[in-house]
C-alpha positions as a LaTeX table, in Angstrom:
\begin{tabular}{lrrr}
\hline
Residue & $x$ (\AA) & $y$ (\AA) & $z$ (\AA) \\
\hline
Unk1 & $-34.31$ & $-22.38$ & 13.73 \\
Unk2 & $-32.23$ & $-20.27$ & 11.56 \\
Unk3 & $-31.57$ & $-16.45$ & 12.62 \\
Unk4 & $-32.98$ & $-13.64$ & 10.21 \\
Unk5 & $-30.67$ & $-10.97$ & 10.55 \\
Unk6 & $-28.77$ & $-11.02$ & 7.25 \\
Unk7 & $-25.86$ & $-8.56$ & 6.63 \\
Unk8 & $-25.66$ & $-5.05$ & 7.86 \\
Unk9 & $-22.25$ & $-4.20$ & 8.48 \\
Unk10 & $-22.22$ & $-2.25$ & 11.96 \\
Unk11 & $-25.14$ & $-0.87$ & 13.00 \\
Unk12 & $-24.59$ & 1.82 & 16.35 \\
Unk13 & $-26.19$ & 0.10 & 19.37 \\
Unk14 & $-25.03$ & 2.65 & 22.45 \\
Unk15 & $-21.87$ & 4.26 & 23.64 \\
Unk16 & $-19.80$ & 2.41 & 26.07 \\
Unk17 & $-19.49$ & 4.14 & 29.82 \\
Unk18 & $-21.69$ & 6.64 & 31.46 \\
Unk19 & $-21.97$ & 9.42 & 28.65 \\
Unk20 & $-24.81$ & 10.72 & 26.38 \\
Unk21 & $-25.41$ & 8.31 & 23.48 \\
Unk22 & $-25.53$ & 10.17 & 20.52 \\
Unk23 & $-24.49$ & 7.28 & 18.04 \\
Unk24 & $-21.07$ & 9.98 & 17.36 \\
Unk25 & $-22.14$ & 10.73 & 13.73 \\
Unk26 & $-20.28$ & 13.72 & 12.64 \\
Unk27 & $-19.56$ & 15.97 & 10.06 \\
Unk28 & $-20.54$ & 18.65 & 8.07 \\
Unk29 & $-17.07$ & 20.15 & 6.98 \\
Unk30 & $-15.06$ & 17.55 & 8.90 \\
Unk31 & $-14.81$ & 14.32 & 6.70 \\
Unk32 & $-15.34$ & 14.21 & 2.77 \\
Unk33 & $-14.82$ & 11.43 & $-0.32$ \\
Unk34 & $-12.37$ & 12.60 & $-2.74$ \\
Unk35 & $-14.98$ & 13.62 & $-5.71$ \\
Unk36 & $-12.77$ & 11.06 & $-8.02$ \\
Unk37 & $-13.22$ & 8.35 & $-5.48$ \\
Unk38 & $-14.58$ & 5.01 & $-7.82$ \\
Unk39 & $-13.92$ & 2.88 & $-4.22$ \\
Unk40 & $-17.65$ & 2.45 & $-3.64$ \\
Unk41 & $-18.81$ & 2.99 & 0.35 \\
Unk42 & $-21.78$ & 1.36 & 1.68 \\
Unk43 & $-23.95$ & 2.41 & 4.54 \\
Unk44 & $-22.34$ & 0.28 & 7.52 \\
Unk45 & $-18.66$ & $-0.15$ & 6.38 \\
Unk46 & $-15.66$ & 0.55 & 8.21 \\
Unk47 & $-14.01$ & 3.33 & 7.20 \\
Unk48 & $-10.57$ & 4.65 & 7.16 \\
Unk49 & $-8.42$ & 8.32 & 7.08 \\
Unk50 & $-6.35$ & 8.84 & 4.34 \\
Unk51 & $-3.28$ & 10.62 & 4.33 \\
Unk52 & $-4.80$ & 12.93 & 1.32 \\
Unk53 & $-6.98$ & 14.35 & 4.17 \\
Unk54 & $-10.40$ & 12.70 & 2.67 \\
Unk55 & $-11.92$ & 9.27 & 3.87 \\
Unk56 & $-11.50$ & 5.78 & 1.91 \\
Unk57 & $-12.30$ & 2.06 & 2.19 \\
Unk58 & $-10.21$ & $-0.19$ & 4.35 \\
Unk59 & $-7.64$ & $-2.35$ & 1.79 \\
Unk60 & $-8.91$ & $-5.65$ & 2.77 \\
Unk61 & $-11.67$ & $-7.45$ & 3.74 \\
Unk62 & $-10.50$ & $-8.09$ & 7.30 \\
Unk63 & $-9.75$ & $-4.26$ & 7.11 \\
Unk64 & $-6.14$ & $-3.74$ & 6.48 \\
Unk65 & $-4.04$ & $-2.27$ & 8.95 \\
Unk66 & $-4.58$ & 1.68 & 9.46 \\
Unk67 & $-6.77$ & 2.33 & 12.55 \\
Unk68 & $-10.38$ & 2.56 & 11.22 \\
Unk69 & $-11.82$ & 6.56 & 11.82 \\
Unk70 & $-15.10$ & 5.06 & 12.16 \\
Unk71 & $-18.16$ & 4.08 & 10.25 \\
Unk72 & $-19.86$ & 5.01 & 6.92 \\
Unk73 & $-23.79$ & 6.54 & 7.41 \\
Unk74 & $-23.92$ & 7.65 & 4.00 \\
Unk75 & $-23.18$ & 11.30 & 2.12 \\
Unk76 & $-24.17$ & 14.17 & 0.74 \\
Unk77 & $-23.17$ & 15.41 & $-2.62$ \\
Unk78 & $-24.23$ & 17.43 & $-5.73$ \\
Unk79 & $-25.38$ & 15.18 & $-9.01$ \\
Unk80 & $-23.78$ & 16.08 & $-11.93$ \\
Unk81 & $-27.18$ & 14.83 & $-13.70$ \\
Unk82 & $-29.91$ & 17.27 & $-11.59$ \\
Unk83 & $-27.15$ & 19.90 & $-10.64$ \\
Unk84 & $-29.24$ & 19.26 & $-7.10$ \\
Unk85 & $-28.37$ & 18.16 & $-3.46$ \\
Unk86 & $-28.22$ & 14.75 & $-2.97$ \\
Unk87 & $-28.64$ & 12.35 & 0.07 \\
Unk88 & $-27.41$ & 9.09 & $-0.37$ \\
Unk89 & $-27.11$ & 6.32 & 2.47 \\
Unk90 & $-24.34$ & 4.64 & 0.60 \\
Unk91 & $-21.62$ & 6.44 & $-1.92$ \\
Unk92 & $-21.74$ & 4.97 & $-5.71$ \\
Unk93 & $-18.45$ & 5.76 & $-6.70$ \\
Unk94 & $-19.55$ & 8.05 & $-8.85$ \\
Unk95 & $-22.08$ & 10.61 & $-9.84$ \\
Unk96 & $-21.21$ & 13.96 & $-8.17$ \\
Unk97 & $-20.26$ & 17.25 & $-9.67$ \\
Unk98 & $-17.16$ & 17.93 & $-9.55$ \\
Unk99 & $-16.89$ & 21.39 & $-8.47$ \\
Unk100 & $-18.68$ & 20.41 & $-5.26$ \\
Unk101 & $-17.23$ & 18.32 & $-2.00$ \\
Unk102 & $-19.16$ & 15.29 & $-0.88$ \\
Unk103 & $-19.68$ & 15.12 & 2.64 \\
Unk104 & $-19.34$ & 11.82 & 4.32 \\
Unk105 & $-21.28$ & 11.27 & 7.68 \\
Unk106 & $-19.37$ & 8.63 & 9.93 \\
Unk107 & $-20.34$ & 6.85 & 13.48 \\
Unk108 & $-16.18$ & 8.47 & 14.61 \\
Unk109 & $-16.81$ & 7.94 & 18.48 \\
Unk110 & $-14.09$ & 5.53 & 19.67 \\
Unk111 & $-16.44$ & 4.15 & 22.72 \\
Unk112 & $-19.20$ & 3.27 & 20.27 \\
Unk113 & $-20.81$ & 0.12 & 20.39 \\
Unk114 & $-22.33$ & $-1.65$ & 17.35 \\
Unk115 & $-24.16$ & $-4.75$ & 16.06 \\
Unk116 & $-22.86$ & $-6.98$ & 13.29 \\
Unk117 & $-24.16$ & $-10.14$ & 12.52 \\
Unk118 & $-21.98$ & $-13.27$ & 12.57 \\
Unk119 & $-20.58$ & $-14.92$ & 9.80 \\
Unk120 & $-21.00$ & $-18.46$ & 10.72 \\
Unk121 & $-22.20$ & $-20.42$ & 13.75 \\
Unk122 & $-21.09$ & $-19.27$ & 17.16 \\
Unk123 & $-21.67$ & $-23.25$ & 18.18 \\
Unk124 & $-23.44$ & $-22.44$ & 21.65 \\
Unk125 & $-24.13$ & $-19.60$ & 23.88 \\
Unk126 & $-21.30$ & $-21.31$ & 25.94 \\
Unk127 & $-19.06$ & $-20.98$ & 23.18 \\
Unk128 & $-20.18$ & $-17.36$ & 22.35 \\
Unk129 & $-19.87$ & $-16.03$ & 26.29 \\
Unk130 & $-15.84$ & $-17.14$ & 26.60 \\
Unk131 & $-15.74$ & $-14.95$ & 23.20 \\
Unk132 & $-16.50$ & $-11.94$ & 25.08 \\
Unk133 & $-13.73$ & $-9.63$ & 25.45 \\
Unk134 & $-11.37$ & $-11.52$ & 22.76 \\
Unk135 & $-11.37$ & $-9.89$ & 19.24 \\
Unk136 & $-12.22$ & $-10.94$ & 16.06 \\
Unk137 & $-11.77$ & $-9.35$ & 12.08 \\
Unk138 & $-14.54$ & $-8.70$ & 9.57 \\
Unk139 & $-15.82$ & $-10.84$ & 6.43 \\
Unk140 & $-16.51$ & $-9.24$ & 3.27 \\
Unk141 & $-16.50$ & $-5.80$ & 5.07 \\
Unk142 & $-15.88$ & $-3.88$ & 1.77 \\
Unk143 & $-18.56$ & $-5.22$ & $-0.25$ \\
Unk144 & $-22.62$ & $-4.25$ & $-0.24$ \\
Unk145 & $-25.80$ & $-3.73$ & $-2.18$ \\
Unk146 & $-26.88$ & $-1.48$ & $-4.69$ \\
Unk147 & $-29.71$ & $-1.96$ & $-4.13$ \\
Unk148 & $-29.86$ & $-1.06$ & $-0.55$ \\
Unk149 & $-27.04$ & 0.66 & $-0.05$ \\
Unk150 & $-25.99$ & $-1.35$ & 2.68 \\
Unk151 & $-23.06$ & $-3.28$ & 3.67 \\
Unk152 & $-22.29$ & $-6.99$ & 3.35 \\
Unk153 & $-19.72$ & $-6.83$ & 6.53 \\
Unk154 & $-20.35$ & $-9.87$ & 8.70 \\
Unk155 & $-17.92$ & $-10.54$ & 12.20 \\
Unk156 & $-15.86$ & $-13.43$ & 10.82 \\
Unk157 & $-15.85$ & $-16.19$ & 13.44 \\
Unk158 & $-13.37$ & $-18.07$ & 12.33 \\
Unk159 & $-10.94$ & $-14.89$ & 13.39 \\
Unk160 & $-11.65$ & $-15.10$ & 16.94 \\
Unk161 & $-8.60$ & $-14.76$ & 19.14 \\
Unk162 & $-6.86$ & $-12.29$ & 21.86 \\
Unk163 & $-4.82$ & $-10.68$ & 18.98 \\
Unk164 & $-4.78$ & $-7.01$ & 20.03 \\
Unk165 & $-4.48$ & $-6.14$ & 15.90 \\
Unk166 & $-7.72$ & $-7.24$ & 14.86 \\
Unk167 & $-10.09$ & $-5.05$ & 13.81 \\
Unk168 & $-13.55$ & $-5.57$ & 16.69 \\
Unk169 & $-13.43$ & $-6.62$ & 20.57 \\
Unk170 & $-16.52$ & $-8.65$ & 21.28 \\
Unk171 & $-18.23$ & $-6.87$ & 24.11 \\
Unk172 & $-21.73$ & $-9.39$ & 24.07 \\
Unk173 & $-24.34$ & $-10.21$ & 21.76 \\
Unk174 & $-27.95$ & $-8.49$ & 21.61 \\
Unk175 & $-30.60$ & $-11.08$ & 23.40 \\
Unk176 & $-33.06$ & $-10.75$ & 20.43 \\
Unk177 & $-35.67$ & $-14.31$ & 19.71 \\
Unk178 & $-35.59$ & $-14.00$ & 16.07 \\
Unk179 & $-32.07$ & $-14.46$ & 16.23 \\
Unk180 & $-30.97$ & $-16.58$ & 18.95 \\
Unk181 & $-29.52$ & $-19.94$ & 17.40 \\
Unk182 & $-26.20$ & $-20.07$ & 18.00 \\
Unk183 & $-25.81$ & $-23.19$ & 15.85 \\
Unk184 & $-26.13$ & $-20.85$ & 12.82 \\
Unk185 & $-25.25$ & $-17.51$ & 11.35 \\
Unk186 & $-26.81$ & $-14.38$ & 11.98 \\
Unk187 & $-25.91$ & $-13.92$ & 16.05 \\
Unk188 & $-26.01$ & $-10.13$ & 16.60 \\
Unk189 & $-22.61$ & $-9.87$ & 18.12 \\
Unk190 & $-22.04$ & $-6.45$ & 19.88 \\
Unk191 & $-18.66$ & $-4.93$ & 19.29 \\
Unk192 & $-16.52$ & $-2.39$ & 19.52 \\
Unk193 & $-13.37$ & $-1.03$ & 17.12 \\
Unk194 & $-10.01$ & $-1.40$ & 17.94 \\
Unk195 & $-7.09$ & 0.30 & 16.92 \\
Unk196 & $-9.82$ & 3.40 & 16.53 \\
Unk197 & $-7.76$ & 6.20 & 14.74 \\
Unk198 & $-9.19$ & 8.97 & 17.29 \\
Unk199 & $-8.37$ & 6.97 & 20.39 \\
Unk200 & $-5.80$ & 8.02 & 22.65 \\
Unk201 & $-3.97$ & 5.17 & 21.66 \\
Unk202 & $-4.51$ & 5.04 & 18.06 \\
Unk203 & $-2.84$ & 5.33 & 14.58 \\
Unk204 & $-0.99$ & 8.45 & 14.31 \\
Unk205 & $-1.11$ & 8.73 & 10.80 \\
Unk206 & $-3.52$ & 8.02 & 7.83 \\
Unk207 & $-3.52$ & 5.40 & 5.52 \\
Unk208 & $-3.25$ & 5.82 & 1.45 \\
Unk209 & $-6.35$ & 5.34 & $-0.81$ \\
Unk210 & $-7.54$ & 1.87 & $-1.47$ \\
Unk211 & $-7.50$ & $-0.03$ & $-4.50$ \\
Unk212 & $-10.18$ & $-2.27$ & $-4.33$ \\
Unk213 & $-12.32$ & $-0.71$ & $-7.15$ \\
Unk214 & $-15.60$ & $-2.59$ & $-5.62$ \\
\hline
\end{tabular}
């Protein structure tokens, strides 16, 4: 039958290795959306640094080329409408007071694991275990809901190769009966980011602000 997860972006699962799993949400002063931001941000989207010290959406669906800081949990702002704190689990582009920072909460943990769902059928179980440890880019990872405030960011199947650039390395899937047909879409694959912008390894220097306007 078909699976019922429908799009989430990345949702935190655990922490890869032996230490505490706190899901690695930070912030309070650390990371903030430029208040004239339009770029929207929706709760489960991949996230990148910008070079203007605030936080922005990736360039591209498949999510560009600077190392991604993390992922998007949602923010905290002023309204210019109430002139009152505001939680929001997705940021609308708009709608703050501009004498106030907004205060973006991200998953920034390099060793974080997450669950997206799949874009497209992963064939077989067969075909989804020689998957594991190869990497793989998003689909529509810049794009959400309103309504929900969540993002539309599937794991693009299609991308699937040993290419160190892309964005995810496929670490499993989550064994889960309402969503166990791999001849269609919706597998919860568990991943983790590459290229992560606070890893040892990672992009020494921040990207510029995107221009997507979604």
């Amino acid at each position: 039958m078909a699976n019922t997860n429908g799009s989430f972006g990345l949702r935190p699962l655990s922490k890869q290795g032996g230490a505490a799993n706190s899901t690695g949400m930070s912030n309070y002063s650390m990371y903030e959306i430029a208040n004239g931001n339009t770029d929207k941000l929706f709760h489960g989207e991949p996230v990148i640094p910008l070079s203007t010290g605030y936080i922005g959406a990736p360039g591209a669906a498949a999510g560009g080329t600077v190392g991604l800081l993390g992922v998007f949990q949602g923010c905290e702002y002023v309204s210019s409408t109430t002139g009152k704190p505001t939680w929001s689990n997705y940021w609308p582009g708009s709608g703050a007071n501009s004498n106030h920072p907004v205060k973006a909460y991200v998953n920034d943990d390099p060793m974080q694991l997450y669950v997206i769902a799949t874009d497209a059928s992963w064939t077989s179980k067969a075909t989804a275990r020689a998957a594991v440890f190869a990497n793989a880019n998003f689909s529509t990872a810049i794009t959400g809901t309103d309504s929900t405030g969540l993002s539309l960011g599937r794991l693009a199947i299609s991308t699937i190769a040993t290419t160190a650039a892309l964005q995810m390395r496929i670490m499993g899937w989550v064994e889960d009966a309402l969503n166990e047909d791999f001849s269609a879409a919706g597998i919860g694959a568990i991943v983790r980011l590459n290229n992560h912008f606070n890893s040892n390894n990672g992009a020494i220097a921040a990207g510029t602000p995107s221009t997507t306007g979604v």
